[in-house]
Each structure stands twice: as structure tokens, then as C-alpha cells.
C-alpha positions as CSV (number, residue, x, y, z in Angstrom):
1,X,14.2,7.1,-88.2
2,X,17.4,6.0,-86.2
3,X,16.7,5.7,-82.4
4,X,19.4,4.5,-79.8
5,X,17.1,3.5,-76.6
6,X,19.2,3.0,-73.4
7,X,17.2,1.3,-70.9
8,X,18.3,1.1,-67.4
9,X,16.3,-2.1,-66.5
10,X,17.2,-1.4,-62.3
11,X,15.0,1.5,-62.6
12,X,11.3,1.5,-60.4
13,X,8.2,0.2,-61.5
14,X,8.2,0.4,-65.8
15,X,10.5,-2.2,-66.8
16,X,8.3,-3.3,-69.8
17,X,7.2,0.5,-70.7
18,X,10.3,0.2,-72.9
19,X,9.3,-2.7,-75.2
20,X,5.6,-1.5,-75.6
21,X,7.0,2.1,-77.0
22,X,9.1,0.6,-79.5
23,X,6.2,-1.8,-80.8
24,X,4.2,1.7,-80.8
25,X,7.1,3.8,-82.9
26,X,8.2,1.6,-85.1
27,X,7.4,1.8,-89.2
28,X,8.7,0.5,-91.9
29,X,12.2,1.5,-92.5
30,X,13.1,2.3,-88.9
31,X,15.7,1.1,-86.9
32,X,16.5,1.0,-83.1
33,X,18.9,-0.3,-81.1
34,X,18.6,-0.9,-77.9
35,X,21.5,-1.1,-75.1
36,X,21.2,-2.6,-71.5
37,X,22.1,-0.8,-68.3
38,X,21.3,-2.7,-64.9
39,X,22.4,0.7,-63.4
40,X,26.1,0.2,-62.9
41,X,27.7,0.6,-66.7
42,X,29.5,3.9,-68.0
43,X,26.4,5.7,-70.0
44,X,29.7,6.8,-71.9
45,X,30.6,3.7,-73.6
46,X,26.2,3.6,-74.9
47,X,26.5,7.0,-76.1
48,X,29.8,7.3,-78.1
49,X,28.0,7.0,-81.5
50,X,24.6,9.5,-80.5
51,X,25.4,11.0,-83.5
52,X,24.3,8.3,-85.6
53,X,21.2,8.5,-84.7
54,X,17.8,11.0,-85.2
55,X,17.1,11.2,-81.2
56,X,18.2,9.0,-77.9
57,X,15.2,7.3,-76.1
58,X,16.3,7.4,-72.3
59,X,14.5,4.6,-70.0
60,X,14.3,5.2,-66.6
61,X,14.6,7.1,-63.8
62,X,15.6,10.7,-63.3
63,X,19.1,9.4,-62.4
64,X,19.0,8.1,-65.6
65,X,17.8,10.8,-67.8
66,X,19.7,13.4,-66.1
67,X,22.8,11.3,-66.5
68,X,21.9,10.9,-70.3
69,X,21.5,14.4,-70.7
70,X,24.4,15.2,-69.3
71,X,26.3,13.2,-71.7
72,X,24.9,14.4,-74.1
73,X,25.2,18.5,-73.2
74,X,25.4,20.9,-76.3
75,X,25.6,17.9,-78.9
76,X,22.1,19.2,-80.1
77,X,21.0,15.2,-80.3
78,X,16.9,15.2,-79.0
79,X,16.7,13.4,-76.0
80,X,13.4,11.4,-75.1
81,X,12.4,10.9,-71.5
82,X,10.7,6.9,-71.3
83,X,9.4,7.4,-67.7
84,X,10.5,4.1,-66.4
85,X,11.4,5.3,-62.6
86,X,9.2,5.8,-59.4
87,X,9.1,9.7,-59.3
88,X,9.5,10.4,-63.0
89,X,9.8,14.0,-62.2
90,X,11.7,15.5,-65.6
91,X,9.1,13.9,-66.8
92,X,6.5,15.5,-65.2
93,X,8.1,18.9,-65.2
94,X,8.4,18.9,-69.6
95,X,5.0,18.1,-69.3
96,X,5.5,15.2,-71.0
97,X,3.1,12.1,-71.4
98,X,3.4,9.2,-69.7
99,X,1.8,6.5,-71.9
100,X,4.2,4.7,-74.4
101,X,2.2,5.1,-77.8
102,X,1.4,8.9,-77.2
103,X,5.7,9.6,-76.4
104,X,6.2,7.9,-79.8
105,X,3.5,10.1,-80.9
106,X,5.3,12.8,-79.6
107,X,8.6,11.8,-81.2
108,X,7.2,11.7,-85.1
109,X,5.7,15.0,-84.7
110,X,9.5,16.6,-84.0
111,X,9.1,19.2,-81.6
112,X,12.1,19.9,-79.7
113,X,13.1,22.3,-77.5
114,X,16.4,23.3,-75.5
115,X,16.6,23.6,-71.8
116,X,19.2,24.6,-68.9
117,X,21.6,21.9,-67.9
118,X,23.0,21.8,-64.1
119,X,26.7,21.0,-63.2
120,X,27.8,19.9,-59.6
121,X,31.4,19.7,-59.0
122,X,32.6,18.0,-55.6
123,X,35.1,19.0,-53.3
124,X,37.4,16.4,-54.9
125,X,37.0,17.9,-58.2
126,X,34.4,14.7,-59.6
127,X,31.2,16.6,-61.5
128,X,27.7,15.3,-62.2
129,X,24.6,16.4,-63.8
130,X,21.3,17.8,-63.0
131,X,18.5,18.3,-64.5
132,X,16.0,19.0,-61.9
133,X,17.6,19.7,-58.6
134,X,20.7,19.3,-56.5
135,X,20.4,19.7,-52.6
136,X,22.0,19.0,-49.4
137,X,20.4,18.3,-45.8
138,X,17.1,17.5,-45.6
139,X,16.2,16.7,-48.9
140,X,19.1,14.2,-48.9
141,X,18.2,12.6,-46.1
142,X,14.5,11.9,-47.8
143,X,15.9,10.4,-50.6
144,X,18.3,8.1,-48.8
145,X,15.8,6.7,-46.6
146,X,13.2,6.2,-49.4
147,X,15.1,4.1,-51.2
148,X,14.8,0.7,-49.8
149,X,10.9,1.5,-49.9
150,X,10.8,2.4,-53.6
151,X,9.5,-0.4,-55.0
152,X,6.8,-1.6,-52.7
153,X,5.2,2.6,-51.8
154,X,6.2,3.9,-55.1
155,X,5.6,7.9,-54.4
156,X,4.6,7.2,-51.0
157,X,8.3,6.4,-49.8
158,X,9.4,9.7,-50.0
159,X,6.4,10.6,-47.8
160,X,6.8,8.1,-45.2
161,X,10.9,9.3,-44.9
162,X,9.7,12.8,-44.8
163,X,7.5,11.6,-41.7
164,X,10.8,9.8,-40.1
165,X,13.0,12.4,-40.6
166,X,10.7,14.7,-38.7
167,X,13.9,16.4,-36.8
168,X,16.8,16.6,-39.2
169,X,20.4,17.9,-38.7
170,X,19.8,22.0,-38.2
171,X,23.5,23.7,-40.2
172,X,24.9,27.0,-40.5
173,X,25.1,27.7,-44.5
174,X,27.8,29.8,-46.2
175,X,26.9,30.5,-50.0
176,X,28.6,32.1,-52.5
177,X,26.3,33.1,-55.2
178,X,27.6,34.7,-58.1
179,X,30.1,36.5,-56.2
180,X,28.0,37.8,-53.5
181,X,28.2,35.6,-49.7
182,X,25.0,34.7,-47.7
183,X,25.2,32.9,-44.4
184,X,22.1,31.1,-42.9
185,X,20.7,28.7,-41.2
186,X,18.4,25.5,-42.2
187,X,17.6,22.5,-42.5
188,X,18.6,22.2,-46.3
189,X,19.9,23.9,-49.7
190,X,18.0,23.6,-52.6
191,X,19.8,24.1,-56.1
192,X,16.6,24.5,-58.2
193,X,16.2,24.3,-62.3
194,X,13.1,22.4,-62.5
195,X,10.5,23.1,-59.9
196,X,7.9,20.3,-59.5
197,X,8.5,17.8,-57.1
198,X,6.4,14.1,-55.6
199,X,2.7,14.6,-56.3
200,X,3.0,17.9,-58.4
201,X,3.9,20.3,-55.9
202,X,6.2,23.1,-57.1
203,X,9.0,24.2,-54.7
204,X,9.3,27.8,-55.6
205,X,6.1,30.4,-57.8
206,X,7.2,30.6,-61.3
207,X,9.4,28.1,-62.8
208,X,11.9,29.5,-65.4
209,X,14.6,26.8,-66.7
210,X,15.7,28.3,-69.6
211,X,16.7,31.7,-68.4
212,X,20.3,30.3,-67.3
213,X,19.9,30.9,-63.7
214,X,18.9,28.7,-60.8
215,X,16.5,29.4,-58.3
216,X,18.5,28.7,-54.6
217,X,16.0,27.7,-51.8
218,X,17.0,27.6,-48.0
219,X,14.7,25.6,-46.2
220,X,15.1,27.5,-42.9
221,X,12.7,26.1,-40.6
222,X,14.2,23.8,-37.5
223,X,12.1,20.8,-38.3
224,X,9.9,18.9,-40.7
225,X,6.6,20.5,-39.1
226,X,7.4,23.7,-40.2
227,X,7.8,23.1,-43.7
228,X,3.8,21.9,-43.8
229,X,2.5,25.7,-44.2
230,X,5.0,25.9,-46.9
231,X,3.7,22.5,-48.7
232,X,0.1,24.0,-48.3
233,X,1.3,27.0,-49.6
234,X,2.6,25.1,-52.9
235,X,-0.8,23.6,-53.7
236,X,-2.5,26.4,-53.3
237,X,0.3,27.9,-56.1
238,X,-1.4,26.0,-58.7
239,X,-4.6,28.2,-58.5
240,X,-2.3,31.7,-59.2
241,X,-3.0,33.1,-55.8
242,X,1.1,32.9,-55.0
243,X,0.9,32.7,-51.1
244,X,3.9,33.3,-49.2
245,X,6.5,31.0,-47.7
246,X,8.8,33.6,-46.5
247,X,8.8,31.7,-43.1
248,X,9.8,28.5,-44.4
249,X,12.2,29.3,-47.3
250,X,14.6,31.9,-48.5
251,X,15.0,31.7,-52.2
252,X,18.0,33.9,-54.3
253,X,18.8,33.2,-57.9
254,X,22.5,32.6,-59.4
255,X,23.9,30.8,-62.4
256,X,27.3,29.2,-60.4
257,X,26.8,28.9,-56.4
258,X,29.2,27.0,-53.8
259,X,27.8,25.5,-51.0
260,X,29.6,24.9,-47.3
261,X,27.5,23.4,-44.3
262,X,28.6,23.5,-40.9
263,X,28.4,20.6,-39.8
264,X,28.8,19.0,-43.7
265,X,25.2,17.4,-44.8
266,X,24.6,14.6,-47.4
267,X,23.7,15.7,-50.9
268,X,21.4,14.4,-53.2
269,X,21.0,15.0,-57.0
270,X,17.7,14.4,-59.0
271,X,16.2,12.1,-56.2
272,X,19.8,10.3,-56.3
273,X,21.4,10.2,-52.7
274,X,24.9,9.2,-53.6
275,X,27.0,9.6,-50.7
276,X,28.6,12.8,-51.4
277,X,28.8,15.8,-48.2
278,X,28.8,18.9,-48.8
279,X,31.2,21.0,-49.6
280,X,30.2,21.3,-53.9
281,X,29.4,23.5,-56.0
282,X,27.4,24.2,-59.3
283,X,26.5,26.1,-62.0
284,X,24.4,26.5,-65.2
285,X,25.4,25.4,-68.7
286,X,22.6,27.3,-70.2
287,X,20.1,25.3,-73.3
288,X,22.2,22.7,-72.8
289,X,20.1,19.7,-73.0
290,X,17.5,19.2,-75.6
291,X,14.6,17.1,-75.2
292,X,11.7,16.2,-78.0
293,X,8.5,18.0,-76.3
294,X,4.7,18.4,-75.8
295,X,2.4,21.3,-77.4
296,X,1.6,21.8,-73.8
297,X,6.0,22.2,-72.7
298,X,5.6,24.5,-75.6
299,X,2.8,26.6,-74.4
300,X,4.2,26.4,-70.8
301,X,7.9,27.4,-71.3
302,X,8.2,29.3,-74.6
């Protein structure tokens, strides 16, 4: 086989996961080239000749992969996450493993399959990709404040900005989904395509991203406290009892939403605060991304 690995080497904690997956895939005959991102470099100029290869090994976070994926929307070229970030979450949510031999096991035995694809667009007209979730408010706020902590809590940074964020900015949200205009009020706006978030908690019941829609959660309490009946609520999802968060979230479904906050809120997008305010907007470019899988992503999202 032909593999292009990009490896963002300024991602988290698995700088060396990289080099012990290629010692673990390759055979005689194969070849792999490897290109070097310390986080800064145009993915575009590392991805111009995908086609060359059989599949693109993608090393690092979920900026990374989602940026990779994005690049490489509807090309049909297998993508393979390399969990080499602190959340890992794409990862987590293909139910993918996490060990480098058993991903290159995964890779020779070929399964593939094609998931939705999201597409934020700013108010100055610059777009991104998502694979897991874009958001604005509270969320954002997490993200940014975990980041200096990243590499000394891992997982736990996210937790401890959660705890110092306790009050954040309360807006007045005016969505357009599909057509159709909702006004609220929250703390946050959650685009949704992947559902599992830090320490395997899923955000909304039943998690469907291949349908081409995404799942649009308004996290409507005034405060961090009242999201905690919610989070209790999501581990208690994994047992199929389904409780209710109706107090904490709102949750519609659309394929294209705009989003406008009064006052405007920082946004985030796959655990990357960049900067950005609201307003954006985004939509779904249905199957767009494929990924080499698990016989457990199989099982789960066939």
C-alpha cells in the first residue's frame, strides 16, 4: 500500500504514536511518506497529490483531522484518524482504537465507511470544517481557557475551565434553521454531528451522523450549575434509560442553520477556539468524509 501520513507534531500528548504505527503497518513493498506540520502550514500544499495514495494517515488532534477531512471532502480517499491530541474525540466517536498496531490492523482489513461533513462559513465569508461539533458561548469559552492547561491535565483541563467559567455570558439567540426562525435564550449553541464529548458523555440520545442533518442544542440554563442534572443525565444515557434534559437543553435538527447572538459570543470548532464571534453559519455536506473503520463503527452506525 501507498500511505501519505501528515503528522501535526504541536498536537497533545502522542507525538511518538506516529512512528510506532508505521513500524506496526509497514510490509514489504509498502511505501509512506510522511510530511511535517508544527500546526501553522496550509494542510493544502500536504494534500495536493491524496490521490496517489491508497488512504491518508492523519496525526493529531481533532483540529487536525477535521481539517484533513475537510480537505479532503467527496474525493472518496479513506482517511485514518492517528489519535495524537488530548481529547481525541473523532476518535472516540468512530469507535476507533487507540493503540498504534491495532489502527494498522484496522487499515489492512479495508473497511471504510462514509460519514456527514460540517461546513461553517463566517460572517466575512471564510469557511471551516467540522467533524464533530461547532458552538458558540459557553462551550467556547471552555475550550479557550483549557488550552494553556492541555498539556500538563490532559482531559482534566476542560474540567477545571468548566469549573472557572461557572457564570458565563447569558445571550438572546436568533436561529434560522432550515428556513424556519427560533429565538432563545442560553448560555450556548451547539451545532452537533458527532455526539460524544470529554470522558464519553454524549450531548444529545441517539447519535445519527450520516443522516445529513445536525442535531442543534441550546444550552438554556443561566449558569454552569445547571447544566450538572443534564451531565448526569448523559451518563445515565449509556444504560438506554434516555432521561430527560428538557430543562437544560433545547435540541432541533436542520441540515444549514445561521446563528446570531446578542451580545456576539466566541465560537469554537472541534475543541478549536479560534477567535471567531458569532454571527456564522453552517450546514451539512452529507457522506462527505470517509474514514477506514472498526467492526464495532460498523455495527454502531450502519
Amino acid at each position: 500500500m501507498r500511505l501519505l501520513v501528515i503528522a501535526n507534531l504541536a498536537s497533545g500528548l502522542g507525538e511518538g504514536m506516529v512512528y510506532d504505527f508505521m513500524r506496526a503497518f509497514a510490509e514489504d513493498g509498502d511505501e509512506i511518506v510522511i510530511r511535517y506540520s508544527d500546526g501553522e502550514t496550509d494542510l493544502r500544499t500536504f494534500l495536493a497529490d491524496a490521490d496517489r495514495f491508497d488512504a491518508v494517515v492523519a496525526s493529531g488532534g481533532d483540529g487536525t483531522l477535521s481539517m484533513v477531512t475537510y480537505l479532503l471532502a467527496d474525493t472518496g480517499i479513506p482517511i485514518v484518524p492517528l489519535p495524537a491530541g488530548t481529547a481525541n474525540l473523532l476518535t472516540l466517536n468512530l469507535c476507533s482504537p487507540a493503540e498504534p498496531h491495532a489502527i494498522a490492523q484496522m487499515l489492512r482489513e479495508g473497511r471504510v465507511m462514509d460519514f456527514d461533513l460540517g461546513e461553517v462559513t463566517l460572517a466575512d465569508g471564510d469557511r471551516f470544517g467540522f467533524m464533530m461539533m461547532a458552538g458558540a458561548g459557553y462551550d467556547a469559552s471552555i475550550m479557550k481557557d483549557a488550552e494553556s492547561g492541555k498539556k500538563l491535565l490532559g482531559q482534566m483541563a476542560y474540567f477545571t475551565s468548566a469549573v472557572a467559567n461557572a457564570t458565563p455570558q447569558v445571550a438572546t439567540f436568533r436561529l434560522d434553521l432550515d428556513g424556519e426562525d427560533v429565538l432563545c435564550t442560553g448560555v450556548g449553541v451547539l451545532i452537533v454531528n458527532f455526539a460524544k464529548i470529554q470522558f464519553d458523555v454524549p450531548v444529545i440520545h441517539e447519535n445519527k451522523p450520516r443522516d445529513g442533518l445536525f442535531d442543534v442544542v441550546v444550552l438554556k440554563t443561566k449558569d454552569a450549575y445547571g447544566l450538572i442534572p443534564a451531565l448526569f443525565a448523559a451518563i445515565l444515557d449509556k444504560s438506554g434509560d434516555f432521561p430527560t434534559r428538557a430543562d437544560a437543553f433545547t435540541v432541533f435538527q436542520a441540515a444549514e442553520i445561521s446563528v446570531h447572538a446578542d451580545p456576539p459570543l466566541q465560537m469554537q470548532f472541534d475543541g478549536e477556539a479560534t477567535g471567531q464571534m458569532t454571527p456564522f453559519s453552517a450546514r451539512v455536506l452529507p457522506r462527505a468524509a470517509r474514514f477506514v473503520v472498526s467492526e464495532e463503527c460498523v455495527r454502531t452506525y450502519r
